[in-house]
C-alpha positions, 0 to 999 in steps of 0.5 A: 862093852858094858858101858856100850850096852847101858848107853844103848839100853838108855837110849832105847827106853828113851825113844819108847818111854812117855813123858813123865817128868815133871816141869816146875816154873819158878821165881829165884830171887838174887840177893846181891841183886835183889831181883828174881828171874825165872828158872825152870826145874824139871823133875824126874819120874823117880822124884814122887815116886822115891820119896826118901831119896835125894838126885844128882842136878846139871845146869843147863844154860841158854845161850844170847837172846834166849831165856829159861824156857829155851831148853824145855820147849825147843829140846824137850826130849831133855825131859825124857832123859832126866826120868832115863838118868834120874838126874834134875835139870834146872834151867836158869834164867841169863837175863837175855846177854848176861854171859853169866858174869859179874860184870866190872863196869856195872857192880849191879849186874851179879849172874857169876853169883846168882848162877854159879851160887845163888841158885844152886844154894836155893835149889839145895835148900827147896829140892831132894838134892845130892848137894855136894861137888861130885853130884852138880854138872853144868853146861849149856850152849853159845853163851851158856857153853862159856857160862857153863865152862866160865862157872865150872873152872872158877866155882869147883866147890860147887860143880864136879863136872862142867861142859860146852855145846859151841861155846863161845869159849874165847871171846875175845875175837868177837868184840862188837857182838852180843853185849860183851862190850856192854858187859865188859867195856870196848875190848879197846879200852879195857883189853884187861876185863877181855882177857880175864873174862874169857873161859880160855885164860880161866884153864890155868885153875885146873888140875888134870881131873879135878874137873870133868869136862866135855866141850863139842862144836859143829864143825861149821859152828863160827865158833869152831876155832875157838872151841880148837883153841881151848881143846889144844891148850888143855891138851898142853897143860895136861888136862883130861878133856872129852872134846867133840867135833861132828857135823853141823852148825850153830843151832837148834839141830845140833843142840838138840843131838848135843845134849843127848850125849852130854847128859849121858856123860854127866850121868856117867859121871855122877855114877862114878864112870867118868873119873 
């Protein structure tokens, strides 16, 4: 019950608090692939307010074809809940189709390293952050729920908690879309690269609660099996998951009510309600 009426008392601040987070727009250079891309970082209130204290951060990733700005512009209310949680949320930039990989036909294209460490070393060393496992989420939807969970698993030093929005967290039966090939080689001729790629083959690397995860897809979402798939091998291997399945489809709509309880599970988690 108590759980209950903090959530509910969250969410009633939310609907009538102002916006007073803060949005900054920045240029995060790559060292392995010395270029910089832009990433957003969204403050809360309590960040100029409590000058000596230090914030929990998740990672929120766009999905194919978008960028760094999508979360910010098309599900702003992501700023309201940063000043209700007292949380930072950054924003990377995946580079249009990167599907944050460090890809092995191109030894130029590093987003597994700018995202999962690269960026995060920045944001630790230019922001009051709580830099340890127990206080970094990340997430993201379509291609950045396969980052989010793909980055989680295999960077668990760096992240305690990892999540999907309709992820596409098997790739493999999508061969001809979104640049995977250009990434990864034809699934045809390089079956290995599709196999070892995909957040579905990663699951071997977790221990039940080593890593808090939570995956939701809309049930008209064409990567509804996928996400199934994934809920039953963890339910196989013994890992403790939250899984959602609830009405809707491959957008912004579902997205943006998506978020909502993910950042509230990350949340949870930071504060030691999520085990």
């Amino acid at each position: 019950m108590k759980q209950i009426f903090q959530c509910w008392a969250g969410l009633l601040l939310l609907a009538g608090s102002a916006q007073a987070a803060k949005v900054d727009t920045l240029n995060i250079m790559s060292p392995t692939m010395h270029k910089s891309y832009k990433c957003v970082v969204i403050r809360p209130e309590a960040y100029d307010k409590k000058k000596t204290e230090r914030f929990p951060v998740v990672y929120l990733l766009h999905g194919y074809g978008g960028n760094y700005a999508n979360w910010v512009t098309k599900a702003p209310a992501i700023q309201q809940l940063a000043d209700v949680y007292e949380m930072m949320v950054v924003c990377p930039d995946g580079n249009t189709g990167s599907w944050y990989l460090d890809s092995p036909m191109d030894s130029s294209w590093k987003f597994e390293t700018y995202v999962g460490t690269e960026i995060p070393a920045y944001i630790d060393s230019h922001y009051r952050t709580l830099a340890d496992r127990d206080h970094r989420a990340i997430t993201g939807l379509s291609m950045g729920g396969h980052g989010g969970l793909y980055l989680g698993i295999r960077h668990q030093q760096t992240f305690g908690a990892a999540g999907s929005m309709s992820g596409g967290v098997d790739i493999r039966p999508f061969p001809q879309k979104w640049d995977l090939a250009k990434r990864l080689g034809t699934r045809d001729e390089h079956l290995d690269n599709w196999n070892n790629y995909t957040v579905i083959n990663q699951t071997t690397r977790l221990k039940d609660s080593a890593l808090a995860l939570i995956i939701d897809c809309g049930v008209k979402d064409f990567f509804i099996n996928v996400n199934r798939n994934l809920h039953q091998q963890l339910l196989q291997q013994g890992i403790t998951h939250d899984y959602i399945e609830r009405p809707g489809q491959h957008n912004w709509d579902y997205w943006s009510n998506s978020v909502v309880y993910q950042l509230l599970f990350f949340h949870r988690f930071f504060t030691k309600d999520v085990k």
